[in-house]
C-alpha positions as CSV (number, residue, x, y, z in Angstrom):
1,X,0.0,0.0,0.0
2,X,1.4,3.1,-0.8
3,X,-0.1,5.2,2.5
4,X,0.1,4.5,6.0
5,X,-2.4,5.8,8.6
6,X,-1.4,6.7,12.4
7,X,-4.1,7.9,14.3
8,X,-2.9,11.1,16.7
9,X,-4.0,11.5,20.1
10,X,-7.4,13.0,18.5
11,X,-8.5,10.2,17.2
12,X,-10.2,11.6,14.1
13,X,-6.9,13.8,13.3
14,X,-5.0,11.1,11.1
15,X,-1.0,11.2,10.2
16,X,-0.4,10.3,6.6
17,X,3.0,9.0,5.5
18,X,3.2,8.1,2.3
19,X,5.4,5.9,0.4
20,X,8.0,7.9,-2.1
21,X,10.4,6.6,-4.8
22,X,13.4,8.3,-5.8
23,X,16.3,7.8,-8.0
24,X,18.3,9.9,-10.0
25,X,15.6,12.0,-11.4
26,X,14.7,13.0,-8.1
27,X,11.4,11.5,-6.5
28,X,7.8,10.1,-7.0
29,X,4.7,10.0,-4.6
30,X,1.2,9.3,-4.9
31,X,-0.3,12.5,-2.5
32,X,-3.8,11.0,-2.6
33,X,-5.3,7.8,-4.2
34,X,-9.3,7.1,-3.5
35,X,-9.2,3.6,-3.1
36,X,-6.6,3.6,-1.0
37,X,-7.8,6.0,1.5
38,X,-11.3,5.0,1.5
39,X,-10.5,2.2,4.3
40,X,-9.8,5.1,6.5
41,X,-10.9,8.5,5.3
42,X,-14.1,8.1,3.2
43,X,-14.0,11.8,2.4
44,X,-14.7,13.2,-2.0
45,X,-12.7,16.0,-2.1
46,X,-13.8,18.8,-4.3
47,X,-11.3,21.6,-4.3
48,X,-7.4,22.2,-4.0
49,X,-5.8,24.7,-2.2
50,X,-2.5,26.1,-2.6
51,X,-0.6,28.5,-0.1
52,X,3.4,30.1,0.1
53,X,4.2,31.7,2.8
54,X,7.5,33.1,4.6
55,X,9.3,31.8,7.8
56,X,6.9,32.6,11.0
57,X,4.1,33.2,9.2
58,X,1.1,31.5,11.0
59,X,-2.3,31.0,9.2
60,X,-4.9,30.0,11.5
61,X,-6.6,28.9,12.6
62,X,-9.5,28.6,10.2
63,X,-12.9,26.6,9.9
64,X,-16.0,26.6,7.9
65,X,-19.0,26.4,9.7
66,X,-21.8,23.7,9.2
67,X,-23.5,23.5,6.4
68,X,-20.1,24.3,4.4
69,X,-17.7,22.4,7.3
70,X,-14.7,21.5,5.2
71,X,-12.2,18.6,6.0
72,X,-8.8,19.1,5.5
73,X,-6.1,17.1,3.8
74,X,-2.3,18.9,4.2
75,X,0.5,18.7,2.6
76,X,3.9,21.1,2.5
77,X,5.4,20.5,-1.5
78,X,7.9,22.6,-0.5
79,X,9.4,23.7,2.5
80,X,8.4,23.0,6.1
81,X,5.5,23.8,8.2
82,X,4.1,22.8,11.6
83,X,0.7,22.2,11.4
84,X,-2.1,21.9,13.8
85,X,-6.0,21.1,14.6
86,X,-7.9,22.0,17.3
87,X,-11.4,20.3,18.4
88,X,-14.1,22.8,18.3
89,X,-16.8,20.0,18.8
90,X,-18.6,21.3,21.8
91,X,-19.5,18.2,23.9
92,X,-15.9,15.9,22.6
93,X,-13.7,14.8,25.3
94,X,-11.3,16.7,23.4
95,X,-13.0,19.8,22.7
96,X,-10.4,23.1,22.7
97,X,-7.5,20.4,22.8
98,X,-5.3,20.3,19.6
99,X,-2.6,18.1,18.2
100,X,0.4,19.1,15.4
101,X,2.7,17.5,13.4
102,X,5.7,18.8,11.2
103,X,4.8,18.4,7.6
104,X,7.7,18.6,4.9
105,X,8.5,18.5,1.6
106,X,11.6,15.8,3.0
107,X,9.3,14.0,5.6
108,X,5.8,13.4,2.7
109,X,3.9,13.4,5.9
110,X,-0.1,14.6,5.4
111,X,-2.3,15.7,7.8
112,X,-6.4,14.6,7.6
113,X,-8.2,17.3,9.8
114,X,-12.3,16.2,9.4
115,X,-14.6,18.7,9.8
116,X,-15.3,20.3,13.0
117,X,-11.6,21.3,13.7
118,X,-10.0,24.7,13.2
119,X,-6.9,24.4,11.3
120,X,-3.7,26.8,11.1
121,X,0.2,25.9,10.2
122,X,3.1,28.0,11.3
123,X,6.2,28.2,8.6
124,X,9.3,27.0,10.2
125,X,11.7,26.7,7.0
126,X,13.0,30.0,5.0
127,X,9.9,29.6,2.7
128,X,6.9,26.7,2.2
129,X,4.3,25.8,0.0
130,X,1.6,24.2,1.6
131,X,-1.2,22.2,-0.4
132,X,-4.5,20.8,0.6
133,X,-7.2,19.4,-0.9
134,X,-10.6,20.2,0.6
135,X,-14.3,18.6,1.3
136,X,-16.2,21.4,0.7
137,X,-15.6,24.7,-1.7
138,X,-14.8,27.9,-0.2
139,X,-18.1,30.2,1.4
140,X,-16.6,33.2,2.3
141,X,-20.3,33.5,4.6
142,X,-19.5,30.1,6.4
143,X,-15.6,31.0,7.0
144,X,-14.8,31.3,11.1
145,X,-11.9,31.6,12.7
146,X,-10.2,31.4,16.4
147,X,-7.4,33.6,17.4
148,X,-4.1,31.8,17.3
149,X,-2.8,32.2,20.4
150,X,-5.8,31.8,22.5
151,X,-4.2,31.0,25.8
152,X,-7.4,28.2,26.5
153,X,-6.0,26.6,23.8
154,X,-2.0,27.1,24.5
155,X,-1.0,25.8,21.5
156,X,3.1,25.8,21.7
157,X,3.9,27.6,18.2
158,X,7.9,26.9,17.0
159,X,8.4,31.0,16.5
160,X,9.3,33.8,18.8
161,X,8.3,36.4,16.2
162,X,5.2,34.9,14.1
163,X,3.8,37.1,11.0
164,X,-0.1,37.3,11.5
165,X,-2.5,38.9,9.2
166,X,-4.6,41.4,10.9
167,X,-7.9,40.0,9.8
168,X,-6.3,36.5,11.9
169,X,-5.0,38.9,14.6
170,X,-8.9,39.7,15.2
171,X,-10.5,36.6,15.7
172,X,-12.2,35.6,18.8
173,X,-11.3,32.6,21.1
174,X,-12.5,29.6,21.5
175,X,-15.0,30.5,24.0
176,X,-16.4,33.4,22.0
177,X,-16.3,31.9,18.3
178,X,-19.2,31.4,16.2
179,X,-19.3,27.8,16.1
180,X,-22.1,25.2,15.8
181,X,-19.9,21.6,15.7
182,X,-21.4,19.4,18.2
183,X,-19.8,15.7,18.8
């Protein structure tokens, strides 16, 4: 098989390592096959997105709500990012809790964030492109977010100095976001 699946201390957050081939041309991946997911993420993606961003930017963290909830599947082509979910399920045992892996373009490591989770990365290389397909297309109405640093939350972000858009610098914290997930 060509993926392996490693389920992260949120259960529903899933690692992706997939297998790569290289030779003297350089190297070969499969970033997403259907039949080979479907045994563990039985998700029809319907739209790519694709990001580059500078070392210390964070983006994040970002959710559509219900009825446009998108899951997430992340991948840095280039470059290296840490990236990160965070429950917003009210009523999970995990609610407000979040998890993060690094993702790399040397490492082919994915991330699956389902719906109901905020997302955000934080770029720890010079520069990174980051990649992911999505469940659900873009409704700028639908589109939430949480403040990054929300100390509820403490996620531990790898950057003394992160770059923040304004608009993310603005969002409210868990407690106060306008969320309707329910576990």
């Amino acid at each position: 098989m060509p993926f392996t699946f490693k389920k992260m201390k949120i259960p529903k957050v899933i690692l992706i390592e997939a297998k790569t081939f290289s030779d003297e041309r350089g190297l070969f991946m499969e970033s997403f096959k259907e039949s080979a997911f479907a045994s563990e993420i039985n998700t029809r993606f319907v739209q790519d997105n694709y990001s580059r961003s500078i070392k210390d930017v964070i983006r994040g963290l970002h959710y559509q709500k219900n009825p446009k909830a998108q899951a997430k599947l992340v991948i840095a082509t280039m470059g290296e990012i840490f990236d990160v979910a965070v429950d917003i399920r009210k009523g999970s045992p995990t609610y407000g809790k979040w998890v993060g892996e690094t993702l790399s373009d040397k490492n082919h490591k994915m991330l699956y964030i389902p719906e109901g989770f905020a997302h955000g990365f934080c770029v720890t290389s010079e520069k990174a492109d980051v990649l992911y397909k999505v469940n659900s297309e873009y409704s700028p109405e639908n589109e939430r977010g949480i403040l990054w640093n929300d100390p509820e939350i403490s996620i531990k972000w790898p950057t003394a100095k992160p770059i923040i858009i304004k608009k993310d610098l603005e969002l409210p914290t868990l407690q106060n976001a306008d969320n309707n997930f329910v576990y």
